[in-house]
N, C-alpha and C positions, 0 to 999 in steps of 0.2 A: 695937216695930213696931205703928201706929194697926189693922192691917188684923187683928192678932192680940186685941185687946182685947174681953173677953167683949160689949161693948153694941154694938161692931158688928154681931154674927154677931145679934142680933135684928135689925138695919135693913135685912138684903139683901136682904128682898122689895121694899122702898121705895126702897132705890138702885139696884135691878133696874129697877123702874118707871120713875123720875126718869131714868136712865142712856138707856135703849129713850125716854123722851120727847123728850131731848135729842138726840137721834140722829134723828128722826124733823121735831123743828125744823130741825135743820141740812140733812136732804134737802131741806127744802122751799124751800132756796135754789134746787135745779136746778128745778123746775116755774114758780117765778116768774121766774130769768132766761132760759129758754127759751122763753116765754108761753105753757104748753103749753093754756090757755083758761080758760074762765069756770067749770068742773066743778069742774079743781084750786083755782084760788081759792074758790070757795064750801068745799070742803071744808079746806082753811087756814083760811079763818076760823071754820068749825066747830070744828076739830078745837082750835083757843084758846081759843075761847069754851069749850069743856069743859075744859082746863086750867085757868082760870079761876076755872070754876064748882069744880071740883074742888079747887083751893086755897082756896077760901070756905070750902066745906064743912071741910075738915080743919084751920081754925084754930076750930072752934067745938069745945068739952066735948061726950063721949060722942059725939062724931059718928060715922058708920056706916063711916068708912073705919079711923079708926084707934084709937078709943077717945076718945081725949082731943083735946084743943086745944093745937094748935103754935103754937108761934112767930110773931112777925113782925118781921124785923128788913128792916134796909136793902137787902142782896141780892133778897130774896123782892120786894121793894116794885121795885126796878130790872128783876126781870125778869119782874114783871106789866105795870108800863108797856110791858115792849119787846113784850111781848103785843097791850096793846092799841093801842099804835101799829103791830104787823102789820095788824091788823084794822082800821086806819083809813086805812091806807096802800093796803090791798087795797079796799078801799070805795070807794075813790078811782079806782084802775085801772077797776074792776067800769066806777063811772059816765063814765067817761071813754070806756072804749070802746062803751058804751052810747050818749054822744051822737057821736062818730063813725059808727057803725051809722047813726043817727036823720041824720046832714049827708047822708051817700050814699047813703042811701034818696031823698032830697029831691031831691039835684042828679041820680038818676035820671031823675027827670021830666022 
């Protein structure tokens, strides 16, 4: 049984973490198909760009999260890209409804 073996029971604060992270990307499908505005998106993009930043950090020696330097394999590297394709994808929406705003401001006049 994987979930009995003693090197698990050191990782559960980290798949506590990871678990509560991925739970939190996956809400954040409801805010972007509902387009609940420009708040939630800015905070998606935040909230990746510290994921990010936070997997930088934890692949370097003695770093402050977990001691040592992890891994990097091909998962890790697929779901930094989907990372930062959220956050260019949201950059996108941001400027787009930006220059909408900026047309119908004009054809006010």
């Amino acid at each position: 049984m994987p979930l009995a073996h003693p090197r698990m029971l050191g990782n559960i604060p980290m798949a506590t973490f990871f678990l509560g992270s991925g739970i939190a990307q996956i809400f954040w499908i409801l805010p972007m198909i509902k387009r609940w505005g420009r708040i939630w998106y800015y905070v998606g993009i935040a909230g990746n760009v510290g994921f990010i930043i936070l997997y930088v950090i934890t692949r370097f020696p003695s770093n402050p999260v977990t001691g040592r330097g992890g891994d990097v394999d091909a998962v890790d590297m697929t779901c930094e890209l989907a990372q930062v394709a959220y956050i260019a994808i949201t950059a996108v929406i941001l400027a787009k409804e930006r220059s909408i705003k900026v047309v119908d401001k004009e054809q006010l006049r």
